[in-house]
Every structure is written in C-alpha cells, then in structure tokens.
N, C-alpha and C positions, 0 to 999 in steps of 0.2 A: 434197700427196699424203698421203693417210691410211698412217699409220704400222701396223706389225701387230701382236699381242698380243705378241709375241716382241722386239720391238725395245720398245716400252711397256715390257714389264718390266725388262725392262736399264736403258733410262733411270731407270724409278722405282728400281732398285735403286741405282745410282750416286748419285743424289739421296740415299738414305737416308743411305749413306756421310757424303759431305759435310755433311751437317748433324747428325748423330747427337748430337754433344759440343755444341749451342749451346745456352745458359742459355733459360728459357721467360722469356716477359714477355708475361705474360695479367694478367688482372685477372677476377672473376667479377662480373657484373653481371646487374640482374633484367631482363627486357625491358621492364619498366613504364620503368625509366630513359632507355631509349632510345627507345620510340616510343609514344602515346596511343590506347591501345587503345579503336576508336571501334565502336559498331554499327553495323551494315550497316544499310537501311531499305525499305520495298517499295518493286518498280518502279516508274518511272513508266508510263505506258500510251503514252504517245507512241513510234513507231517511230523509231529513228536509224541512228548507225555506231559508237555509242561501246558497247565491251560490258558487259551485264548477267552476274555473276558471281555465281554462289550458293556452295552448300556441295558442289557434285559441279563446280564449275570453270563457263565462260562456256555460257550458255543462251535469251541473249536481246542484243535492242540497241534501242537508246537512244537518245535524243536529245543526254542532257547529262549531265555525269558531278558524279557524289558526288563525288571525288577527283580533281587533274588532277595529281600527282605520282605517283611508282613509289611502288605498295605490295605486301606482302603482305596478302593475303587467308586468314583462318580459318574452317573452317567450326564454326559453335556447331551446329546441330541436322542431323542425318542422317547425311554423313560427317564427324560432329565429329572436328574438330585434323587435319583434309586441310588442304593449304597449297597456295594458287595465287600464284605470282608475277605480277603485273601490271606492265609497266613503263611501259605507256600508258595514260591518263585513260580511268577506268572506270565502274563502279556497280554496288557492292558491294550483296547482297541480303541479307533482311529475315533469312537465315537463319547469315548471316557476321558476323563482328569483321573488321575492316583496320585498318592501323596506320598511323599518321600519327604521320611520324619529328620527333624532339624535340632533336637532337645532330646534330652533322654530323659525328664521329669513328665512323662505323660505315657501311661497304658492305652496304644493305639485302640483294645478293645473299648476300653471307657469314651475316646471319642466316637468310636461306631456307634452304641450305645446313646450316646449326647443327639450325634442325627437320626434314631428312631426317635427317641422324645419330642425331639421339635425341626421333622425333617423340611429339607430346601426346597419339598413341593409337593401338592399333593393334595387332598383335604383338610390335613392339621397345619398346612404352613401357613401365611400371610398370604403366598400368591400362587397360582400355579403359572409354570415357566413354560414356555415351550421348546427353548434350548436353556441351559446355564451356563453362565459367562465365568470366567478366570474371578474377578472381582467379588464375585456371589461366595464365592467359596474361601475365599480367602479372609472376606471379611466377616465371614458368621462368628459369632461372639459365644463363646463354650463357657460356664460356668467351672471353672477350673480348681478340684480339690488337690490335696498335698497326694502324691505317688501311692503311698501308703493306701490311702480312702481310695483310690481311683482304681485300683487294686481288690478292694474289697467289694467296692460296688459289681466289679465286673465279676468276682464269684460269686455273689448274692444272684446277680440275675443270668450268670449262666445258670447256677444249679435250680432255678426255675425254667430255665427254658429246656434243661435235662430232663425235666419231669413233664412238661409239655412234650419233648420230643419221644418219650418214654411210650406217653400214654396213645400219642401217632400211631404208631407203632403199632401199639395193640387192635387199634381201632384198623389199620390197614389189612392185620392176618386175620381181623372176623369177619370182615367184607370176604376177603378171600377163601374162607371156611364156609361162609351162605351161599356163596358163588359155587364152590367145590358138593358142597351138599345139596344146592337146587338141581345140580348139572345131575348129580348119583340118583336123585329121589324122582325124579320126572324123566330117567330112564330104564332105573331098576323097580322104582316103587317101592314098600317096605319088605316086601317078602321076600326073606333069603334066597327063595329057590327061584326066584322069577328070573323069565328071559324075557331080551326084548325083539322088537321090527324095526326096521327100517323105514323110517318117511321121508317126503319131501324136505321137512322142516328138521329133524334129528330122530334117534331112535326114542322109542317109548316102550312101555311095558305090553306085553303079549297080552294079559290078562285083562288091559282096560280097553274101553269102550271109546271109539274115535265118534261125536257127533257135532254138527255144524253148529254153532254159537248159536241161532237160530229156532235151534231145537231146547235148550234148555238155557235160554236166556231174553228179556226183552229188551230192544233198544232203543233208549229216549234221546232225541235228541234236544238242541236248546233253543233257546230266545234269543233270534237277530238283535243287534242295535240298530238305531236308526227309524226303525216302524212307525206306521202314521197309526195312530192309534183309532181316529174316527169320531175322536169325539165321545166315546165310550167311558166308562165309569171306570178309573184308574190307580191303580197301587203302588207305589214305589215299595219294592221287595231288594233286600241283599242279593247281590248274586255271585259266582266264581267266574274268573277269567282263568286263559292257558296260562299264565304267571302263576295261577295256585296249584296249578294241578304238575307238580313234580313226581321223577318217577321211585315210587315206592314212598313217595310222603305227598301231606298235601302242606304249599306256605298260604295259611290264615291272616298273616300279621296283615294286609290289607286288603280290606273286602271294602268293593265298590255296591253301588245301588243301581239298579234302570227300574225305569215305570213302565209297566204293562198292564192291561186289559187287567181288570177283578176277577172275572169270568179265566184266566188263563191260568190262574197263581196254579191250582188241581194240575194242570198238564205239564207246567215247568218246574212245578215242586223236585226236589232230590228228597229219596229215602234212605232211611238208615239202613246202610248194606251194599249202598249204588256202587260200582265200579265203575271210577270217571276214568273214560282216556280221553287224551286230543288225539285231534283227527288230524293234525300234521306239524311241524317243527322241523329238526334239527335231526339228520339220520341216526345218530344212537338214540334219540330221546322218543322217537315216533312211537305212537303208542303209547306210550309211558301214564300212569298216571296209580290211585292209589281207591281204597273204601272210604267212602263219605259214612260220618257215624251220627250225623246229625248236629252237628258241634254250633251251628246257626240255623233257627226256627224260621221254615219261609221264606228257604233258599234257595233261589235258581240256578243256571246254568247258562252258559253262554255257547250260542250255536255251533264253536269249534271244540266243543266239550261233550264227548259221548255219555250218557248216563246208564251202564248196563246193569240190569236189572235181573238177579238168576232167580232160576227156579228151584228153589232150593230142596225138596226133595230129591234134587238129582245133581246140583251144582252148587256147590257155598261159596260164596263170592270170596270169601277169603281165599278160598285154591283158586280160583279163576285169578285174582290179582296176583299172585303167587309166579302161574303160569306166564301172566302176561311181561313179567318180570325174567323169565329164564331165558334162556337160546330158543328155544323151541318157539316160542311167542316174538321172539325180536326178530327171528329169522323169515318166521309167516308175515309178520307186516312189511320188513324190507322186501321180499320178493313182490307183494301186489300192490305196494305203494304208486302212486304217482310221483316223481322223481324230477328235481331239478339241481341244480348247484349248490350242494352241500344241504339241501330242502325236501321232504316229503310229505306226501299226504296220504289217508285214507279215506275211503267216501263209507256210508252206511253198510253198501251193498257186499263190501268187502269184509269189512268187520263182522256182518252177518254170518259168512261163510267162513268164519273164522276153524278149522277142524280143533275141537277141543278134546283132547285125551283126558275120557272120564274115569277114577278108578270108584269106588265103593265108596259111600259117606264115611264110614270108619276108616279109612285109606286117606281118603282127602283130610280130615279132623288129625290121625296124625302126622301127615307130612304139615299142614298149617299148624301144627303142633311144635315142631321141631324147626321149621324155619323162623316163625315169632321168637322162639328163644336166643335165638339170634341176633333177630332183630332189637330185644329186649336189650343185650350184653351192647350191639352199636350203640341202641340212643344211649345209653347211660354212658359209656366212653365220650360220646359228643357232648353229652352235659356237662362232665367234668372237663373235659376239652377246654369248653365256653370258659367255664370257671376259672380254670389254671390260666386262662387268657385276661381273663378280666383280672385278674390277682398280678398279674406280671405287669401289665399297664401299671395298676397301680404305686405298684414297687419301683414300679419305672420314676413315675413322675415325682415320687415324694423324694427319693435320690438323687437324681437329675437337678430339681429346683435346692435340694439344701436341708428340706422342709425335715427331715429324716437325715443324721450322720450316719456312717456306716465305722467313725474312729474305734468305737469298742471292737469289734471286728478286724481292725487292721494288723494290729499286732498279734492276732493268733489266726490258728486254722478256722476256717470257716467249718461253720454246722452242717450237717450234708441236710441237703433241701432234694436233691433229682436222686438219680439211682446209684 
C-alpha cells in the first residue's frame, strides 16, 4: 500500500532524528576513478530488441548491444549532461558517453542519483553546456559513501520514486476515465434509453437541442495592447494573457497589469462564470481555455482571449466548458479554424456559430456533476504528485550532501516507502 505524503513525512522526519549525530564517512572521488568514460558510436542499421539510446533517452532498436552491463548514459551533443539509466544491454549513440564501471565498491544507481542532485547542466548546474566534453565528466567530483550506505540511499529514493510512479499512474487512468466519460455523456446523455444523430462534429443525443453559440451565449471580446489612450482619464487594471488561459484550468501564478481608459474597465471587466477561450495557438490547444470564478477584482482580458458569457437559463457555463473540452468541441474549431504550420486560429464570427448541443438544465447540472468529480480526484492526484516531488528533492539532497546518513538502514531491509 502506498503510503501518503503525510505519513512519508513523519517517517522521513523520525529518520532525521535518529541519525542526526552520526560521524560522515565519504570520501570524494572523480568519476574518471570509478567508471571509463567510453563514446557512444552510430547505429547499427540492423532492426533488433536491444535499445538504441542517444542524447534525449532510447529512440531506436537493435540487433546487438555496445554494452551488455548496467550503465549510465550521457548525453555529449543536444541535451548535453541528461543522464539515462540503462540496466539492460544497450547501444549507446553516436551522440552519448556511457560508462563502463572500473571498481566494484560503487552502486551505479547511487551515481545516477549523485547526477540528478547536482547535474552536468542545466538550471541547477554552474553552467549550461552546449556540448559536454570527455573531461567534464570524468572529473565531476561524487561525494562517495561506503557500498553498504550507497545501497541504502538508492532504496530510500527508489521507494519514493515507486510512490511517485504509483501515484502517475493513477492520475493517467482518471484523465482517461473523464476522457472515456466525456466521449459516453455528450453522445448518449444521461438517459438510459437515449439514442443518438449523427453530426458534422460527432454523434450527440436525439433528445437535445442543437443552437448556435449565439443564441444562448454573449461574446466579449478584450483589450489590445499597445492603444493610444488620448489623453483620457486612466486605470492601470490586472489583466489575463493566452499563458493563463490553459485548457480546462486557468495558470494565475502571474498576472500582468495594462492601463486603459476609466471609462472602459465596465466593457473589459471578466465576470464570475466567463468562459475564456483563445482565439488561436497550438492545433490541440485551439479553443482550449477554462471559467473565470472571479479569483482577481477588476480583471481584464487580453484581445486574443474570448470572454463567453451564457445565458444561463438555457446554458450553464460550466457545460459549455465542459463541451469545449470533448471531441465534439475540438473537432468544430479544428474544421473552421484558420490554419498554418502546426498554428490555428478562430475569429468572433466563427465562435459565434459555434452549434452547441443543448440538453435540459437538470441534464447539463448532472453530467457537470459527474465530470467535476473527476476533475476533483485529478487535482488532488496532482497535489500529491507536487508533494511526493517536493519530498523526494528533499530526501535527495540531505543524502547526496552527507547532511542525513542512511548507515542505520544499511544493514537491514529497507521500510517499504512506494507500493
């Protein structure tokens, strides 16, 4: 049974206790001493089972491997100093170093480990590389514990990263269960006995009501940047860019400001209920966007940001974002977008004529019923996600530096921490 962040940290706290006061016994070593930093070499052309591994991780397969022990893999050109663990006979590519260990007093996973702590490039290094050199790698300096501890560290932070991989997991079959139940409810609807028709965009329910966006919704657009204001009496207001506006959430963490006219805040205000799309992007993401709940007083909008406003006796914004979210809604803006190289967009006019399949307020209140709970079970996966990440960093670095022995640990089994 996977443990929960709250029970994890009690443990790791307990842990600290206990070993606080124990003497270090590291040694610093180069990694040139412990493993023969070899070049990777091109594929062979022959198709296999064995995998080909470059500098972004495995990409191809093979007949017969460069290597048949566990190694790490570095990438020298494109994402130089990314590290891929291999523990199966591989074939390191023309654009990697792998190591081929020289000492049998070192758990290769404890060095893989040592280069997420303080990798060869990156954000958390000294420098970012554009290639890595033979030297780079040979002389990186590993904080080197007895076999034993190097051993235990690496069961410590697998069986965290088992409960991290646990929890993936889970959070990937709900995606796929809101997905499988958005596709069933905005074809079948909730009633057992319902059939459906056939549209342009996918089948829907018999029973509901197909009307133009138009008809039971209003559409706000936003505030250009750039405007000569005239001289006019001026507010600097918060506003959202297409950076906030993600599809099925909105990111908050930073909100920018423009000055506009006093006179205009009334016309670009967003209300609690808005459904923002962008009007163009990235061909999955087009459309995409989520309900403003009011979360900033006095907030605008930014001109490539639709503000749809329903009528709510006939349309609850929550089913309209709902919708804009299924096949049926991603399939009507891909067909009448403007379209360039991997680019779309939509203009008012289009959005306007959006054909929305209206069922019964009580129909819409429960399918937004049953897809929120959904969405409830994701965010809470993704919080503890964050958590179990931020918990593992930690455990990372107080191991790695010394700061934390893992010797009481060594000589027995490890406590199970993942599943």
């Amino acid at each position: 049974m996977v443990e929960t962040p709250e029970e994890l940290r009690l443990k790791w706290r307990d842990y600290e206790v206990s070993t606080a006061n124990l003497p270090p016994r590291r040694q610093e070593v180069r990694l040139g001493e412990l493993a023969e930093v070899k070049y990777g070499k091109a594929k062979p052309k022959v198709k296999g089972h064995i995998p080909v591994v470059g500098s972004g991780g495995v990409y191809d397969r093979t007949l017969k491997a460069l290597i048949d022990s566990p190694t790490l893999i570095v990438g020298r050109k494109g994402t130089a100093g990314m590290v891929w663990l291999q523990e199966q006979p591989c074939w390191p590519s023309d654009t990697t170093f792998y190591l081929d260990w020289i000492v049998d007093s070192v758990d290769y996973r404890f060095i893989y480990y040592a280069l997420q702590f303080r990798p060869l490039s990156g954000e958390h290094a000294r420098t970012t590389l554009p290639s890595l050199q033979k030297p780079d790698l040979e002389n990186y300096l590993i904080s080197l514990p007895q076999l034993a501890e190097q051993r235990s560290i690496v069961r410590t932070l697998q069986s965290m990263q088992n409960a991290i991989a646990a929890r993936r997991r889970e959070l990937a079959l709900e995606r796929e269960r809101k997905a499988a139940l958005m596709q069933h409810l905005f074809t079948h609807g909730t009633r057992p006995d319902s059939s459906s028709s056939a549209t342009r965009f996918g089948r829907v329910p018999t029973h509901w009501t197909v009307l133009p966006l138009s008809e039971c919704a209003e559409i706000q657009t936003g505030v250009a940047k750039g405007r000569r204001l005239g001289g006019e009496k001026t507010v600097i207001v918060p506003y959202l860019r297409v950076a906030n506006v993600q599809d099925g959430r909105l990111d908050l963490r930073e909100i920018k400001e423009i000055e506009l006219r006093a006179s205009e805040v009334g016309r670009y205000r967003l209300q609690d209920g808005d459904v923002l799309m962008t009007e163009g992007g990235d061909l999955d993401k087009l459309g995409r966007g989520f309900i403003w709940r009011g979360q900033i007083p006095d907030c605008v909008h930014q001109n490539h940001i639709f503000a749809v406003r329903t009528k709510r006796d006939v349309l609850l914004p929550d089913f309209l974002a709902c919708l804009i979210q299924s096949n049926y809604g991603k399939a009507y803006f891909l067909s009448v977008a403007h379209k360039t190289t991997n680019l779309a967009s939509i203009n008012t006019t289009k959005l306007k004529a959006l054909p929305v399949p209206v069922p019964s307020l009580s129909e819409q209140y429960q399918i937004v019923e049953a897809l929120n709970s959904c969405d409830a079970m994701i965010d809470a996966l993704e919080r503890e996600i964050t958590v179990l990440d931020e918990l593992f960093r930690a455990m990372l670095e107080e191991l790695m530096t010394g700061r934390v022995s893992a010797l009481p640990l060594a000589e027995r089994e490890p406590v199970g921490i993942g599943t």
